[in-house]
N, C-alpha and C positions, 0 to 999 in steps of 0.2 A: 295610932291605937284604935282608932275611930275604923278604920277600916279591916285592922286585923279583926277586931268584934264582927264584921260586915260578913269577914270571911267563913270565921267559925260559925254564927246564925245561919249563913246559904248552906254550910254544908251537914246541920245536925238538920234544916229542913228537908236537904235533898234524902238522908239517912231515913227520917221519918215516914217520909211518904212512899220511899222502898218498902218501910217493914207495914206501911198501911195494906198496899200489895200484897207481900206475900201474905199476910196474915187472912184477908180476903181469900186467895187463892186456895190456900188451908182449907178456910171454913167452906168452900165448895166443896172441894174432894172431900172432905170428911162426914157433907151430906149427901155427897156421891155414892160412899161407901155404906151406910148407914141406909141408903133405897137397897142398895145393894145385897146388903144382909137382908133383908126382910123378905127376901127370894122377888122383889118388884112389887112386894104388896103395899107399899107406899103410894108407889107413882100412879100420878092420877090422868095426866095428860097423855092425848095419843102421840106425841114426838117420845114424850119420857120413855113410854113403856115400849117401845120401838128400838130407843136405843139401848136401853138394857136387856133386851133380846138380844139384841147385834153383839153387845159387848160378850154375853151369854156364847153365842153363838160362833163366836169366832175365841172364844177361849181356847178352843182343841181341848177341853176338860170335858170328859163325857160324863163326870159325876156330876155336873151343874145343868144333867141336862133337864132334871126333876125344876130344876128354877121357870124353866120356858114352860112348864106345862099347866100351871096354871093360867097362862092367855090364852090357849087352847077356848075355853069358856068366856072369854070376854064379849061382851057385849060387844063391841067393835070388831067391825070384818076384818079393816084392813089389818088390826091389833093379833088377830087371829090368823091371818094369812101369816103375816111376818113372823109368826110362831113357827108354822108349820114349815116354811122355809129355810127357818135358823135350825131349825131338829134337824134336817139334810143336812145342812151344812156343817153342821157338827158333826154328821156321823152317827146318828141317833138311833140305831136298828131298831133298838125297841117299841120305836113310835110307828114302827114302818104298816101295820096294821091299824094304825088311828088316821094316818095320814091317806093310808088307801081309802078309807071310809069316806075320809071327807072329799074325797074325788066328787060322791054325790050330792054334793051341798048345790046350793042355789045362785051363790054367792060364785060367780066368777072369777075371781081374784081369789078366793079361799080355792077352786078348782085350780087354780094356775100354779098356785104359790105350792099348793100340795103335791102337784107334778113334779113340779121344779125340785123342791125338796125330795122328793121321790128318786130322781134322777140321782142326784147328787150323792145317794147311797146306796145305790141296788146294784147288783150283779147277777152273774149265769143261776145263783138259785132259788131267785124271786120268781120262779116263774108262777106260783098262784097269781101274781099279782096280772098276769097278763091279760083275761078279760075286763075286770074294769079299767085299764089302760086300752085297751079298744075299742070299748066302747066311750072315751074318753076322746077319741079320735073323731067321733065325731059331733065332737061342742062346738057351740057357736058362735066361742071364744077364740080368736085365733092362736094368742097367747097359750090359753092351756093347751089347744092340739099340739104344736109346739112342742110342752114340756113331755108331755104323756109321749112323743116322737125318740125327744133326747131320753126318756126311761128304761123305751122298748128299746133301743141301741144298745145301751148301758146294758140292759138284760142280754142281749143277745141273742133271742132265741129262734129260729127259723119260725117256728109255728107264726111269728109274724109277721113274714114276707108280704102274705097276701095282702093283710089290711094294710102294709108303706105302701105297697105298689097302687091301690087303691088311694091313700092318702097325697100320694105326688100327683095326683089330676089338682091340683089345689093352684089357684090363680095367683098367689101371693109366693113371686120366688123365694123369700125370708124361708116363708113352709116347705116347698120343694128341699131347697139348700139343706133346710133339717131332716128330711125323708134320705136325701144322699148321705149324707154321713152315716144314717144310721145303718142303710142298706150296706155302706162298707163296714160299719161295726160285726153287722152280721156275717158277712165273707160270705155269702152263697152266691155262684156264679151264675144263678136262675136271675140275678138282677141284674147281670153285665147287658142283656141285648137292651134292658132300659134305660142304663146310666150311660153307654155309648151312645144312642139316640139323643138324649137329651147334652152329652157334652159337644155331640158336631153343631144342635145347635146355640146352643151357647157360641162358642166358636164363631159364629152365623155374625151374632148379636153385636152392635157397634161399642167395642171397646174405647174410645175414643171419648163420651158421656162423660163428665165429668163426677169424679166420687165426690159426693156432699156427707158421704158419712149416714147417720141417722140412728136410730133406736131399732131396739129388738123387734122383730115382724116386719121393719120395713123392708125395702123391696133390696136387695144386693148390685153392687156393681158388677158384669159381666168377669171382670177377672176372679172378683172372687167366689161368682159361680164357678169358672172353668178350675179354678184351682182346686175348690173343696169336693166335684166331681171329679178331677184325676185323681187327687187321692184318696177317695174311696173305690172306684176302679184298680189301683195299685194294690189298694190292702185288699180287694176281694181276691187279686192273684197273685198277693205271696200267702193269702191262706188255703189258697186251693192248692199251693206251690207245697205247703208243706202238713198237707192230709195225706 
């Protein structure tokens, strides 16, 4: 008897500390949701307000994109980059003249994240935005030349041949790597005698190095220089293929 009691106490405690669980788990998400509504004017920390962007941001809901806009105004840079990033990433056209703006902030990481974001939603008829994206080109950011690189791709537009061709003298292959794609986004065969030049020497370069990987800007492995310059060579000559 002694021990049937033993049994049934172990398992209304194991029961109990289940529903202590979920019941916790509950009351999170339900203060999850409750920042949530209050369009983030709750959250007071730079992680909170960060990830309720993100969640924002990756909703694919373009009506929630009024929620992101008020960290636009935040006191915090980084709180404000990561705004301007998620509006791209959404697909936010709307913002797409607040985000050009803030190309001229001070704030590095606000210039990056606005590229970035930029990139991520622009096409053939953003072209207004084409001067302050090259003049963007030349920040002292590596990061935002970069994003403002991957924009002007996106866009497409000849008008900016001159300043990639200009922008690939850049010491950091990470930069180049992003100057070739874009040049093949473009498909104008006025870039082939550059992209040939630099893929023989690539070619050159000892593939052999060992890949460690690394973060955005670092410097590439030779293969995946040679690869990302053949095909944009490819796509400049199935577009001239089919003009």
């Amino acid at each position: 008897m002694e021990f049937y009691e033993r049994g049934i106490y172990e398992r209304v405690r194991i029961i109990s500390c289940y529903a202590k669980k979920t019941i916790m788990k509950a009351a999170v998400f339900l203060v999850f949701i409750l920042m949530a509504g209050c369009g983030g004017g709750s959250l007071d920390s730079r992680a909170e307000k960060k990830a309720f962007i993100e969640e924002v941001g990756y909703s694919s809901d373009l009506e929630r994109a009024e929620e992101i806009e008020p960290f636009l105004q935040d006191s915090d840079h980084e709180v404000v980059a990561w705004a301007c990033f998620n509006l791209g990433y959404l697909g936010a056209r709307q913002y797409i003249d607040e985000l050009a703006q803030r190309l001229k902030s001070d704030e590095k990481q606000i210039v990056n994240m606005c590229a970035s974001g930029l990139a991520l939603m622009v096409g053939e008829d953003d072209t207004q935005l084409l001067p302050i994206l090259h003049r963007t080109l030349d920040h002292d950011f590596l990061l935002a030349r970069m994003s403002a690189v991957e924009a002007l791709g996106n866009i497409g537009s000849s008008r900016s041949l001159d300043r990639l061709v200009l922008a690939f003298d850049a010491e950091s292959s990470a930069e180049k790597a992003t100057v070739v794609e874009a040049l093949g986004k473009i498909g104008k065969p006025e870039a082939l005698p550059l992209l040939e030049a630099y893929l023989s020497k690539v070619k050159a370069m000892d593939h052999a190095v060992p890949n460690r990987g690394g973060t955005r800007g670092s410097d590439l492995h030779p293969d995946a220089l040679q690869a990302i310059t053949e095909k944009a060579i490819v796509e400049i000559g199935r577009r001239s293929h089919n003009q």
